[in-house]
C-alpha positions as a Markdown table, in Angstrom:
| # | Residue | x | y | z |
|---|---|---|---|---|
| 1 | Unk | 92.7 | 106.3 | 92.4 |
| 2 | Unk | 92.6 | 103.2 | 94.5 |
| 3 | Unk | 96.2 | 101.9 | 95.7 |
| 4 | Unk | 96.3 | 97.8 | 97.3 |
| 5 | Unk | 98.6 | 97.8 | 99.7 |
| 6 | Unk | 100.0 | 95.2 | 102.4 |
| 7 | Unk | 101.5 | 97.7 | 105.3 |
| 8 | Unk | 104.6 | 95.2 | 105.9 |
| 9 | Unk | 105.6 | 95.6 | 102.4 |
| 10 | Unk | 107.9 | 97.8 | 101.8 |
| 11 | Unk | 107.8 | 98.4 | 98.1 |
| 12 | Unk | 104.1 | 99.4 | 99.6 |
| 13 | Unk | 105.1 | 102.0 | 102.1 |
| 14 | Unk | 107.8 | 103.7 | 99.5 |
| 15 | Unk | 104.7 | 103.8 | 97.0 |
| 16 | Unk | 102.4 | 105.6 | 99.2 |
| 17 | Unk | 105.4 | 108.0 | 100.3 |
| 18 | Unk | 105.9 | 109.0 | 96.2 |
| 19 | Unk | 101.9 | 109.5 | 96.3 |
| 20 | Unk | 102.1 | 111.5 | 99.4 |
| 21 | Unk | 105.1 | 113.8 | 97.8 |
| 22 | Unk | 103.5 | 114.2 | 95.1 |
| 23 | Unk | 100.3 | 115.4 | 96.4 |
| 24 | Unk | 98.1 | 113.0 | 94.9 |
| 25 | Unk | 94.3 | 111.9 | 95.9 |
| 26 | Unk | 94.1 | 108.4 | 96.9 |
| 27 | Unk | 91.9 | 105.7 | 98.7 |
| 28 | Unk | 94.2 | 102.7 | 100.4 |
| 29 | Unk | 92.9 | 99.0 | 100.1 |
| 30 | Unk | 94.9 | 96.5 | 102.9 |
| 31 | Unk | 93.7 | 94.1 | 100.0 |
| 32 | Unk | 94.7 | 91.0 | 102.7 |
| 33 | Unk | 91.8 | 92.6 | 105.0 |
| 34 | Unk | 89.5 | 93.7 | 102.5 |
| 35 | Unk | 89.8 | 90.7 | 100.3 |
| 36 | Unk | 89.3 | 91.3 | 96.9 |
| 37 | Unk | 86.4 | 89.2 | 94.7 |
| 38 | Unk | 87.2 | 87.5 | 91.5 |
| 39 | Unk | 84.9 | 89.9 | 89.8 |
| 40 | Unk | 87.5 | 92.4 | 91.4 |
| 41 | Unk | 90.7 | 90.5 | 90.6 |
| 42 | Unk | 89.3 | 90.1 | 87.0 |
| 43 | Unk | 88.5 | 93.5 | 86.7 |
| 44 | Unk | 92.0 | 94.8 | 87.8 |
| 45 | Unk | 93.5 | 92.3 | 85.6 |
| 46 | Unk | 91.8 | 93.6 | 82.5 |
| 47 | Unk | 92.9 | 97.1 | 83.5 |
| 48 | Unk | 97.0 | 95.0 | 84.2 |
| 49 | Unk | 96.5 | 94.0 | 80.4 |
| 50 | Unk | 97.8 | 90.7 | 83.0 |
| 51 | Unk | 97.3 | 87.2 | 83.4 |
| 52 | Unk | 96.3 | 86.1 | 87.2 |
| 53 | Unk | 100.1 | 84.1 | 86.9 |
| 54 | Unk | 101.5 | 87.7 | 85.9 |
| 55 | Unk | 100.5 | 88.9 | 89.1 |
| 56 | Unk | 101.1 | 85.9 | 91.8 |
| 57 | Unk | 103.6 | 85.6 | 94.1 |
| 58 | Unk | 104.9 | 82.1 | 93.4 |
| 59 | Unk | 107.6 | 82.4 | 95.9 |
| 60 | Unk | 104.9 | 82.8 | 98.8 |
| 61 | Unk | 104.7 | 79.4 | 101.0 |
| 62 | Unk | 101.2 | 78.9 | 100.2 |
| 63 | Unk | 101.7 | 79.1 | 96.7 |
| 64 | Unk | 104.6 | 76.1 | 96.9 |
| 65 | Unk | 101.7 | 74.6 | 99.1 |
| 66 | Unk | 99.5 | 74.4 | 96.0 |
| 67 | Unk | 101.7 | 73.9 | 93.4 |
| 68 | Unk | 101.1 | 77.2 | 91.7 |
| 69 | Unk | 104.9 | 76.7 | 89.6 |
| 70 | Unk | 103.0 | 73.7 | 88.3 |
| 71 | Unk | 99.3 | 75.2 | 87.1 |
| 72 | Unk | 99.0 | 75.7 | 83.7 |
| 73 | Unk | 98.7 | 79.2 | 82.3 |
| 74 | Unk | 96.6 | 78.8 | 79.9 |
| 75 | Unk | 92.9 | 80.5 | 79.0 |
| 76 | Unk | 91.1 | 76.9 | 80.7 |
| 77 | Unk | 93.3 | 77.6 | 83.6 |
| 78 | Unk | 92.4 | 81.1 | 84.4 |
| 79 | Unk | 89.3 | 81.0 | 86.7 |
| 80 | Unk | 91.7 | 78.3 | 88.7 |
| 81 | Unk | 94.2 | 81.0 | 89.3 |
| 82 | Unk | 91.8 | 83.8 | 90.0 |
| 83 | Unk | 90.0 | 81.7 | 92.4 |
| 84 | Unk | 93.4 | 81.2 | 94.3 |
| 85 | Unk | 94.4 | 84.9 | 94.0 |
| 86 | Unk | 90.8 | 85.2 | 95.7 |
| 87 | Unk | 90.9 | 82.7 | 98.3 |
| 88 | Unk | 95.1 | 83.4 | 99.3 |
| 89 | Unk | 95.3 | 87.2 | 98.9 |
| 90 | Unk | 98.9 | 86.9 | 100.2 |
| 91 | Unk | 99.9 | 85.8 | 96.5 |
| 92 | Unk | 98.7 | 89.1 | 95.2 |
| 93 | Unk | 102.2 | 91.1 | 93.8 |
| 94 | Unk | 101.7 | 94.3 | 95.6 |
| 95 | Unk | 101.0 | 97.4 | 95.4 |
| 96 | Unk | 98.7 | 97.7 | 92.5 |
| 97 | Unk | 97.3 | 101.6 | 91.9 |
| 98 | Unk | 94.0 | 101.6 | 89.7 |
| 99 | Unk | 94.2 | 105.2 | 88.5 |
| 100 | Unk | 90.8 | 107.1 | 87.8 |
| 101 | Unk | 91.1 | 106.6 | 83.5 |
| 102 | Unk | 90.2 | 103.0 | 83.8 |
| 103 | Unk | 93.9 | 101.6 | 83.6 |
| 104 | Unk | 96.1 | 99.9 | 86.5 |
| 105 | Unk | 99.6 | 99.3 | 87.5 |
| 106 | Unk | 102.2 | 97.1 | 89.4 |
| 107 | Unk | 103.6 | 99.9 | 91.2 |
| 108 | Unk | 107.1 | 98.4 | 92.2 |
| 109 | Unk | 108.8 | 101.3 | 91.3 |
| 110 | Unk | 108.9 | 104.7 | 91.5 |
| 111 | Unk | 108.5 | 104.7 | 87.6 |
| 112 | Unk | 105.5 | 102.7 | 87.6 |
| 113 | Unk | 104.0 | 104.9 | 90.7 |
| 114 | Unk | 104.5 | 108.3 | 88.3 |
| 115 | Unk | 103.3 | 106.5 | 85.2 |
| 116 | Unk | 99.9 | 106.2 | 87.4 |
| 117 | Unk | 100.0 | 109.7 | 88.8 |
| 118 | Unk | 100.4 | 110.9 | 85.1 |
| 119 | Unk | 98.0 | 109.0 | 83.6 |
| 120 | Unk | 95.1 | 111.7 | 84.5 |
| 121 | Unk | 96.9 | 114.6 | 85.3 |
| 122 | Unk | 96.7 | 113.6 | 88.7 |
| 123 | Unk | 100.1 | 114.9 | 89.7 |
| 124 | Unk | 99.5 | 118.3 | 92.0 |
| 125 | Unk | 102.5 | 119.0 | 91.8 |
| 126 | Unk | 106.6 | 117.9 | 90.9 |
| 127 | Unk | 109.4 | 117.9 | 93.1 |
């Protein structure tokens, strides 16, 4: 499992903290260092079952900057908002985990975060 993480973020840090507790096997991405590609962006996306809007940060100042509230979601506009999730990793909604069965999640919440860890038996153990 595979977990994209800003370190300032704190939705992050409590997200690796539930992983740590729980025992689980993971491999951290600081996606703002080690930018993600549109192939990857797509390819998490599929595994969202998400739209590149359903995963931007529209409240970020470069996304008021390039007038992301006023792109079109639409299937013609989709490679315009992967390419900006691409080229502005900062509008990425964070943490994303990309568990080992092929799926993903927004892992905002503790919820989400054990809906990854048992989505493979990956949980070592349960507190």
């Amino acid at each position: 499992m595979e977990i994209w993480i800003n370190p300032a973020c704190s939705k992050c840090r409590g997200a690796l903290h539930l992983l740590d507790e729980e025992g689980a096997s993971y491999t951290v991405r600081r996606y703002l260092e080690d930018i993600p590609s549109e192939s990857e962006i797509r390819d998490v996306l599929e595994r969202l079952g998400l739209e590149p809007w359903d995963i931007t940060r529209t409240q970020e100042a470069v996304a008021g900057e390039l007038g992301l509230k006023d792109w079109p979601r639409d299937a013609d506009s989709r490679a315009r908002w992967v390419r900006a999730l691409s080229e502005h990793p900062k509008l990425i909604q964070r943490p994303i985990i990309t568990a080992d069965d092929g799926t993903a999640v927004v892992a905002r919440t503790d919820e989400a975060v054990r809906d990854a860890l048992g989505r493979r038996g990956l949980r070592t153990r349960r507190n």
